[in-house]
C-alpha positions in Angstrom: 79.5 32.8 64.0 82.8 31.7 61.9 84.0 28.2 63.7 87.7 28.3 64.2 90.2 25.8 65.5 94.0 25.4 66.2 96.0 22.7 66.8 98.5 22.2 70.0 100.9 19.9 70.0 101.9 19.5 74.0 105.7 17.6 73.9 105.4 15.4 71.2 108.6 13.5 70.0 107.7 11.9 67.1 108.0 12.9 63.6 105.7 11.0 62.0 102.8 11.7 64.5 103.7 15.6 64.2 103.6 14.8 60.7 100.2 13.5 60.3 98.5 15.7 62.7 99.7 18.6 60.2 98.0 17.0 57.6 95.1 16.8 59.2 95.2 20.2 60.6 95.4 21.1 57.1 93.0 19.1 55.1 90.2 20.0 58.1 91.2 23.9 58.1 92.8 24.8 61.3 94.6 27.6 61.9 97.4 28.3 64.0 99.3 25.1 64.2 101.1 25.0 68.0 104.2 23.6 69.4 105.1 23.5 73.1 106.7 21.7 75.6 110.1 22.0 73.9 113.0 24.7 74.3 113.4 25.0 70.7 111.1 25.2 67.3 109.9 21.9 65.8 112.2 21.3 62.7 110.4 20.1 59.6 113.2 17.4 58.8 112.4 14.7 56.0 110.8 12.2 58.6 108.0 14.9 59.5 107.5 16.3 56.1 106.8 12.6 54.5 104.0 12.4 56.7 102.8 16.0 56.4 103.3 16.0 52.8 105.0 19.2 53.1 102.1 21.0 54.0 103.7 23.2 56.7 104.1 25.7 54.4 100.2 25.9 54.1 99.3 26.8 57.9 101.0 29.4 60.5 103.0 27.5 63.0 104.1 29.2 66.0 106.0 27.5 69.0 105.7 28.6 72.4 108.3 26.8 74.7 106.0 26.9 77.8 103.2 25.1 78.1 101.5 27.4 80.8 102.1 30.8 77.7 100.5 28.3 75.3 96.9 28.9 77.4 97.6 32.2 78.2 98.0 32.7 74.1 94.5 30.6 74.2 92.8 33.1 76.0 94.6 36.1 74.5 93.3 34.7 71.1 90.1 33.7 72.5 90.1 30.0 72.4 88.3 27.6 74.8 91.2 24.9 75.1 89.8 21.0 74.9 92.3 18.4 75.6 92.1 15.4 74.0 92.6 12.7 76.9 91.8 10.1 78.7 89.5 10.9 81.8 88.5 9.0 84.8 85.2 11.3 84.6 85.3 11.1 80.7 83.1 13.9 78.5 83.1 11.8 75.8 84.0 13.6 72.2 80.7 12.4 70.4 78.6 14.0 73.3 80.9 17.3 73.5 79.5 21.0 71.9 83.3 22.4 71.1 83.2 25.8 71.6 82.9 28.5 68.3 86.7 29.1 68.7 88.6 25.9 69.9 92.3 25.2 70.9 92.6 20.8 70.5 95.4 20.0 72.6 96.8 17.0 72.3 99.8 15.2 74.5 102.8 13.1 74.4 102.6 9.8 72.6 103.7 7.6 75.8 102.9 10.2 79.1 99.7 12.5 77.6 99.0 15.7 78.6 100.5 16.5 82.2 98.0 16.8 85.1 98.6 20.4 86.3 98.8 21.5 82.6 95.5 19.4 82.2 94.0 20.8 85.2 94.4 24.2 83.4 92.7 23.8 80.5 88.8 24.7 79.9 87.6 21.4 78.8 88.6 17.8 78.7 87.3 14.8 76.1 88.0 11.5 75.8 87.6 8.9 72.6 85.1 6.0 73.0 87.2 3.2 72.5 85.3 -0.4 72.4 87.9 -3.1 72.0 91.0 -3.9 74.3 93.4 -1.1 73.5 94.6 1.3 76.4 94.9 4.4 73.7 94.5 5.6 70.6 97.8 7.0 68.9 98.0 10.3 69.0 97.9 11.3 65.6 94.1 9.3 65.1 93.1 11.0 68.4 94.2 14.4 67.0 92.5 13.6 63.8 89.2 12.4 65.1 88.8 15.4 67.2 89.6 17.6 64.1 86.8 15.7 62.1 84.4 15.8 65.4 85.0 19.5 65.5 83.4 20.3 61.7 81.5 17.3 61.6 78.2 19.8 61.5 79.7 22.3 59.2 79.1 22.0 55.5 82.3 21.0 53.1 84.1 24.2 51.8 86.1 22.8 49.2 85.5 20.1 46.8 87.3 17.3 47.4 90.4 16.4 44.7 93.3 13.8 44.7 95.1 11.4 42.3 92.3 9.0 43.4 88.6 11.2 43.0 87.1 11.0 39.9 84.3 13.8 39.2 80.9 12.5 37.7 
């Protein structure tokens, strides 16, 4: 079975979170990348694209202005949604099985992910955190998840950058 994941963005304002989460959407192979919580399209200004490194053009990005369409398009598309969130009953990531097809949802860097929308969704984890922080941002939350989701899978692409040296 082909492992699949897409990335949902629920309400976030910042540009350089959205940014980064891209990137790592990108460099761990997700595919739809997904906006919602906002009337209108996120615009890939110059404060997002110097965190995504103008990667945006690399992944399909869709926007769905309702939150409660976003899972419906989850289910039409066959994802299991998993929020990424703080729980009083905490799964925690390291001990969750993600589903084959998985939407990570992610919430807004100062409220999270609304209770009803939470309530809605198939699956919540939380982050271990071990020192005196009340949260993670949301853009190492995102990317931890991403990371948690192919940890098991086997690298796809060899790994290049200014800074790898082969041999």
């Amino acid at each position: 079975m082909t492992r699949k994941f897409c990335t949902i963005l629920h309400s976030l304002k910042s540009p350089k979170n959205v940014g980064m989460i891209l990137r790592s959407h990108v460099a761990n192979g997700g595919s739809a990348f997904i906006t919602t919580g906002h009337d209108l399209p996120w615009a890939f200004k110059k404060g997002t694209r110097a965190f995504s490194r103008k990667l945006e053009r690399k992944c399909r990005i869709l926007h769905i202005p309702d939150p409660l369409e976003t899972l419906n398009w989850c289910k039409a598309h066959n994802y299991s949604t998993v929020a990424i969130e703080i729980s009083e009953t905490p799964t925690f990531l390291d001990e969750f099985s993600f589903p084959g097809r998985t939407a990570i949802i992610v919430g807004n860097e100062g409220e999270g992910i609304d209770t009803e929308f939470l309530k809605k969704c198939d699956h919540v984890a939380t982050i271990k955190q071990f020192g005196e922080v009340g949260s993670l941002n949301v853009a190492v939350s995102a990317s931890i998840a991403m990371y948690e989701f192919n940890r098991s899978q086997p690298t796809l692409n060899k790994i290049t950058g200014s800074h790898y040296k082969d041999g």
